[in-house]
Structures are given as C-alpha cells and as structure tokens.
Steps between C-alpha positions, in 0.01 A plus 500: 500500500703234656330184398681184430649397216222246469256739472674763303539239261141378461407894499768529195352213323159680513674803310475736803731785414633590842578115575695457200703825594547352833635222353751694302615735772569143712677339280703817348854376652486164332359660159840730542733231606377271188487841278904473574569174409287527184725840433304672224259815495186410520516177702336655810192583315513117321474349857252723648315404201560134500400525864162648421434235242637167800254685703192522239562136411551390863194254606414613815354152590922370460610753781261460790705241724826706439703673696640865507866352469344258203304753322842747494700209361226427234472857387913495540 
C-alpha cells in the first residue's frame, strides 16, 4: 500500500487493521526518538498506544484541507 497519509488516516479512523499498522511502521522513528527522551521501559508501547487512541478520536471532517507536512506535525 502506498497511500497518503490522508487516507491512511481516514482508513485508521475506520479501525482497519492494516492501516493502523501502516501507521505504526511510518511513524516508528519518531515513536523511538520520543521513547528516548521519555527514558523508561515501556514508553514505546505508551506512544504507539496513545497514537492509536489521537487516531480513533481524530475527526476526519478536521483533516481534509491539510497537508502531508501539516498532518505529520499534528500527529508529531
């Protein structure tokens, strides 16, 4: 899949497994350099899930006129 982060987004929102994943897999290198500067054991498994839940109460209707640079930052 190489949809944008738009659409991976609104897929994620809908619960879609594989979008969600997606998700995760593109924004592993931030979850690991924030998982350092929280400096404890389970911090990359807090952000993944506190990722999951920004995602779940995103409102998809909010994001449509962003950009890819804005909807990185947002998530960021």
């Amino acid at each position: 899949m190489n949809y944008l982060l738009k659409e991976i987004l609104m897929k994620a929102h809908d619960r879609d497994a594989d979008s969600m994943a997606e998700l995760i897999l593109k924004f592993s290198p931030l979850i690991r350099k924030y998982k350092r500067y929280l400096n404890y054991d389970e911090a990359e498994t807090d952000l993944i899930i506190a990722l999951i839940e920004m995602v779940y109460y995103l409102c998809p209707s909010n994001i449509e006129n962003y950009s890819e640079g804005q909807l990185v930052k947002l998530i960021q």
